[in-house]
N, CA, C and O atoms as a GROMACS GRO file, in nm:
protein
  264
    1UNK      N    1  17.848  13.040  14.666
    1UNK     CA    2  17.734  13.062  14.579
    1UNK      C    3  17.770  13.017  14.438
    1UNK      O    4  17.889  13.036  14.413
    2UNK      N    5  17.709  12.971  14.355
    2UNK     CA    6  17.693  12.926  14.234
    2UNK      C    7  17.666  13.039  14.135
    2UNK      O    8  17.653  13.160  14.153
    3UNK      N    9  17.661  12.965  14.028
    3UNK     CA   10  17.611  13.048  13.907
    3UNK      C   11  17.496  12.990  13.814
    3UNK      O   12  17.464  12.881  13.860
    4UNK      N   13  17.424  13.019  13.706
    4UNK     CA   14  17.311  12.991  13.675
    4UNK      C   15  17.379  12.967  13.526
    4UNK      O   16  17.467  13.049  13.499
    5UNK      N   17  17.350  12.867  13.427
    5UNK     CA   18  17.352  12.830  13.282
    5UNK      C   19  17.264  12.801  13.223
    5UNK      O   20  17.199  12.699  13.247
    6UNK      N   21  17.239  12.880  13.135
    6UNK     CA   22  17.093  12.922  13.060
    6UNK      C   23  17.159  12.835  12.919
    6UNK      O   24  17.268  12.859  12.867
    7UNK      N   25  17.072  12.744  12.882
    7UNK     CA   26  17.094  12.703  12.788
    7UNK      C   27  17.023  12.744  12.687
    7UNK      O   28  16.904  12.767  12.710
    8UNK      N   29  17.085  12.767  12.521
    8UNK     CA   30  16.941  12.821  12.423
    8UNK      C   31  16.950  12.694  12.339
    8UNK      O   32  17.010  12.587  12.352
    9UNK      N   33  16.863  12.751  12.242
    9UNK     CA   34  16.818  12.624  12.138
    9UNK      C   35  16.904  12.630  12.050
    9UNK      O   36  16.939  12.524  11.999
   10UNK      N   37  16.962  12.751  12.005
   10UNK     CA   38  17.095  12.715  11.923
   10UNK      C   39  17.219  12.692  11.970
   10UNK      O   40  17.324  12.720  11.914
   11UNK      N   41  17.203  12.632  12.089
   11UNK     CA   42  17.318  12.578  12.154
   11UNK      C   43  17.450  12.640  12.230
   11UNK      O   44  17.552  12.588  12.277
   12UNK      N   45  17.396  12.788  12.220
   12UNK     CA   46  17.474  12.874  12.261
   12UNK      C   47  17.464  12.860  12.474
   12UNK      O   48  17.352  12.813  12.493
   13UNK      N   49  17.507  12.874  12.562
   13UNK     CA   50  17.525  12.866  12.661
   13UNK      C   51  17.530  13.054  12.761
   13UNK      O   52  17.631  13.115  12.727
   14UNK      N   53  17.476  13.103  12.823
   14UNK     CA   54  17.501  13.240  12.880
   14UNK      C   55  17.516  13.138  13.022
   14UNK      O   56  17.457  13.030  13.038
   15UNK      N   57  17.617  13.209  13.125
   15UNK     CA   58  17.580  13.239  13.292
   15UNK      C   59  17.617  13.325  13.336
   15UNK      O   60  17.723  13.382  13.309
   16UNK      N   61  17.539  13.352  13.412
   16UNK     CA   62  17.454  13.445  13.520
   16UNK      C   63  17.477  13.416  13.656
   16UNK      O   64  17.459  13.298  13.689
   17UNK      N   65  17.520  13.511  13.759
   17UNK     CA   66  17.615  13.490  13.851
   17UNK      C   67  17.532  13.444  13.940
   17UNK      O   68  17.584  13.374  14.027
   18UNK      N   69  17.360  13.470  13.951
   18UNK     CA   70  17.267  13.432  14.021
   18UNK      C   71  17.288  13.276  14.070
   18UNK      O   72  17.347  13.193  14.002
   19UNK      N   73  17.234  13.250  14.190
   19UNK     CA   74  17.237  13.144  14.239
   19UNK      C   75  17.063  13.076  14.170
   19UNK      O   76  16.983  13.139  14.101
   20UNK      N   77  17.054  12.956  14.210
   20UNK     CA   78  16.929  12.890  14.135
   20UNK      C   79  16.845  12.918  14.178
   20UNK      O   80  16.746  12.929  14.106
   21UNK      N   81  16.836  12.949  14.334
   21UNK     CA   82  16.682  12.998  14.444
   21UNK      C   83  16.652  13.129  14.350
   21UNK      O   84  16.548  13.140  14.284
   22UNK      N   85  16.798  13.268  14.351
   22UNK     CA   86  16.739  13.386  14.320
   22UNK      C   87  16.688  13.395  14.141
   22UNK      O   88  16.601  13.465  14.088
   23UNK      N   89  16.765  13.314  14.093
   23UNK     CA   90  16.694  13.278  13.974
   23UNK      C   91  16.562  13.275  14.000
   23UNK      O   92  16.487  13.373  13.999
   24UNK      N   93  16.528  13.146  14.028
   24UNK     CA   94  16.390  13.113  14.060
   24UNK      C   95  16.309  13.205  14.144
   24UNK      O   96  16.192  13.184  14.113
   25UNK      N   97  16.316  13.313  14.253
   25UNK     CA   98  16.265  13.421  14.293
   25UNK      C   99  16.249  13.532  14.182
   25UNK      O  100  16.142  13.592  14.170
   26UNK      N  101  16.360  13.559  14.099
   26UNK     CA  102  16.343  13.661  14.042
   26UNK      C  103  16.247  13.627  13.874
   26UNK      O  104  16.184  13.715  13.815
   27UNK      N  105  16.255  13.535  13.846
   27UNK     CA  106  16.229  13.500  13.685
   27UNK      C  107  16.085  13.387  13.695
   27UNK      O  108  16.009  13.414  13.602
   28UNK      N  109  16.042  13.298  13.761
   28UNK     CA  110  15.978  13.199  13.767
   28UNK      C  111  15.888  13.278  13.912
   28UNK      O  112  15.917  13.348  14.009
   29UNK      N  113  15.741  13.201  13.841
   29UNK     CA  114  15.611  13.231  13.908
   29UNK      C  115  15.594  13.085  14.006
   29UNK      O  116  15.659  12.987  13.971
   30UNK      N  117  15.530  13.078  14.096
   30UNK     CA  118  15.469  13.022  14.193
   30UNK      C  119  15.475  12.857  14.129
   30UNK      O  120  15.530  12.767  14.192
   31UNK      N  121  15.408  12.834  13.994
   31UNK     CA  122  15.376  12.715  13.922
   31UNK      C  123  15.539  12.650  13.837
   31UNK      O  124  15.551  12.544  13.775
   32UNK      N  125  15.658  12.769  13.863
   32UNK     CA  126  15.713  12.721  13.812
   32UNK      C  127  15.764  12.782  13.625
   32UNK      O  128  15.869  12.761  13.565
   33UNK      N  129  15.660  12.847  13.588
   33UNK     CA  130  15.649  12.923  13.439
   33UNK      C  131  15.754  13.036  13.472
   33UNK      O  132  15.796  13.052  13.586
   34UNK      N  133  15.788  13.101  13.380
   34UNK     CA  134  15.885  13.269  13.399
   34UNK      C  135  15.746  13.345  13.366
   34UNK      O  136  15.651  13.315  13.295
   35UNK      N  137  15.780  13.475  13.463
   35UNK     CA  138  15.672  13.574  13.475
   35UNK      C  139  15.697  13.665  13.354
   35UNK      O  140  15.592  13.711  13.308
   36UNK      N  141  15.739  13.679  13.330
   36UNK     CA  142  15.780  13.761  13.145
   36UNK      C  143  15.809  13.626  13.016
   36UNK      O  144  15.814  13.504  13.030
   37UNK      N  145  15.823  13.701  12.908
   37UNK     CA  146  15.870  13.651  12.766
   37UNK      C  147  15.983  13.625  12.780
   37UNK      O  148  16.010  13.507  12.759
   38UNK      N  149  16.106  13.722  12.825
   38UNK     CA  150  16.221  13.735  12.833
   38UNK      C  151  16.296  13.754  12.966
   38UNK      O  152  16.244  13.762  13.077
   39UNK      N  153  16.411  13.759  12.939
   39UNK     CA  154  16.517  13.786  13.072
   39UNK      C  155  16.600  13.922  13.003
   39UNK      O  156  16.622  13.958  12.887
   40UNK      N  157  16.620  13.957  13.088
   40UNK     CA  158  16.717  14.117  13.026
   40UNK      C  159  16.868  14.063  13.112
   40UNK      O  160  16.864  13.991  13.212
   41UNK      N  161  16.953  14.098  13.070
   41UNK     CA  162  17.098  14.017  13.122
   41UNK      C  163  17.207  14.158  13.069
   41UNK      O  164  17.233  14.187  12.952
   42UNK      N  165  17.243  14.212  13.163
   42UNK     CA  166  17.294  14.317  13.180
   42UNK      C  167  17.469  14.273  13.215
   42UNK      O  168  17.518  14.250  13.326
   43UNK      N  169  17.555  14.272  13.047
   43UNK     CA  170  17.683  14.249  13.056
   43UNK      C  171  17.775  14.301  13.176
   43UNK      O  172  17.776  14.420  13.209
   44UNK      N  173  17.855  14.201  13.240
   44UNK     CA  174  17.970  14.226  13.383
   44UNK      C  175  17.891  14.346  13.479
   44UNK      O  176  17.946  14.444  13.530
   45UNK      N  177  17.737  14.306  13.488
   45UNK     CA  178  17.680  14.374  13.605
   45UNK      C  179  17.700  14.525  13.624
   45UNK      O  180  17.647  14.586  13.717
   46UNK      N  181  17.785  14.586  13.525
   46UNK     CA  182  17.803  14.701  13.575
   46UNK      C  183  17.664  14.823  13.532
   46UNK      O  184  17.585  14.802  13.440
   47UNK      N  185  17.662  14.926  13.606
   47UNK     CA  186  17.556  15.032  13.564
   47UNK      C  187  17.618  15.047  13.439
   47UNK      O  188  17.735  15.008  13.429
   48UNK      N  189  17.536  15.120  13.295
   48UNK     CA  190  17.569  15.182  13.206
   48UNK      C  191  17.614  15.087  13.049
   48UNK      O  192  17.622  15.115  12.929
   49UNK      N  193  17.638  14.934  13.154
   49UNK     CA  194  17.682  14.819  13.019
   49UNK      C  195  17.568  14.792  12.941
   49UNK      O  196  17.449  14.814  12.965
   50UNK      N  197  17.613  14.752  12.863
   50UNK     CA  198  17.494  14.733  12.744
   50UNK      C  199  17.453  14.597  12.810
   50UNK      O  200  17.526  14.524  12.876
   51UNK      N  201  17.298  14.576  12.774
   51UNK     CA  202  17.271  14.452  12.850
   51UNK      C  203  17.183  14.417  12.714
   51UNK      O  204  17.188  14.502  12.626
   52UNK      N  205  17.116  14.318  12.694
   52UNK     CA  206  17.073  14.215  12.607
   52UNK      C  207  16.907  14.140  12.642
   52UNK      O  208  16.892  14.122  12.762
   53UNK      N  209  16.820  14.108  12.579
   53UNK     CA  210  16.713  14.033  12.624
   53UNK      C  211  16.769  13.875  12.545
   53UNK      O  212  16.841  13.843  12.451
   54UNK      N  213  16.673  13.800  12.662
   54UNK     CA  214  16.680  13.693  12.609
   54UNK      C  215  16.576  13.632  12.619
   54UNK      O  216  16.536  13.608  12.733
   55UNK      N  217  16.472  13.575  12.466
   55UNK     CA  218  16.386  13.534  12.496
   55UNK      C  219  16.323  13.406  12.536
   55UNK      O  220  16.389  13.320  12.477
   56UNK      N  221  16.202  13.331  12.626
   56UNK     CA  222  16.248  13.281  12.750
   56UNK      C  223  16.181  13.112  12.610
   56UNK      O  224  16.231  13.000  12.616
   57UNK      N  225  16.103  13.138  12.540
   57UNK     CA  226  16.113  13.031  12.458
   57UNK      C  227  16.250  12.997  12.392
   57UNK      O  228  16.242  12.885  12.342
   58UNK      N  229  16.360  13.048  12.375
   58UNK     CA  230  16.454  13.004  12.327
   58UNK      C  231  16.554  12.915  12.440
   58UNK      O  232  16.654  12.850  12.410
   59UNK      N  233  16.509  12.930  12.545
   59UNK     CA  234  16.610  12.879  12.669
   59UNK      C  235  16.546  12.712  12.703
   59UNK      O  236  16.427  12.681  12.707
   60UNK      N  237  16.648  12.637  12.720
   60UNK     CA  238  16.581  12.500  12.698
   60UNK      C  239  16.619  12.404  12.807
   60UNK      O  240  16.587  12.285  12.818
   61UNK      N  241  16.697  12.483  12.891
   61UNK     CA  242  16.757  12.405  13.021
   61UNK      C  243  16.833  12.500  13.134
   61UNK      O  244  16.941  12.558  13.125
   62UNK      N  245  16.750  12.495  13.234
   62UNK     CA  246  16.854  12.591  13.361
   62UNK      C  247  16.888  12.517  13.439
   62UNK      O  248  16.810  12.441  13.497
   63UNK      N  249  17.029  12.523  13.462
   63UNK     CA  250  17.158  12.438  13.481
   63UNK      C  251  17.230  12.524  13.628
   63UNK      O  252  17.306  12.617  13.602
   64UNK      N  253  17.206  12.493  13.765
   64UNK     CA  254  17.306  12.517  13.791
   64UNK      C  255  17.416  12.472  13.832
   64UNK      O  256  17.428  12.351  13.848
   65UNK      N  257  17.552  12.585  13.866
   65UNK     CA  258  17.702  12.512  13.828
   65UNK      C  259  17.722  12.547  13.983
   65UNK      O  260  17.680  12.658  14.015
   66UNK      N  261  17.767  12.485  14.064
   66UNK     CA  262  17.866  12.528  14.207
   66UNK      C  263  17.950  12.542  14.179
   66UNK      O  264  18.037  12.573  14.261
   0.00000   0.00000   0.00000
């Protein structure tokens, strides 16, 4: 399984352990758009970590890595 690279506009880079299908199941609608503003990204997966939004106009390329 792969991982997912969210690119932003200030050039900063996040990934996300998600593969590209569950990406695309979980975040992206039927047409292809993301069903929210944002993504919420919850640091080393664990319960209780501080997790982060990310908003989905700032992301400018989803990249995935095998």
């Amino acid at each position: 399984m792969g991982s997912v690279i969210l690119h932003l506009s200030n050039g900063e880079k996040i990934e996300m352990a998600d593969s590209l299908e569950e990406f695309k199941d979980e975040y992206l609608d039927e047409k292809g758009y993301f069903k929210f503003g944002y993504i919420e990204i919850e640091l080393n997966d664990i319960k209780g970590e501080p997790s982060f939004l990310v908003f989905t106009d700032q992301i400018v390329a989803v990249l995935e890595e095998k």
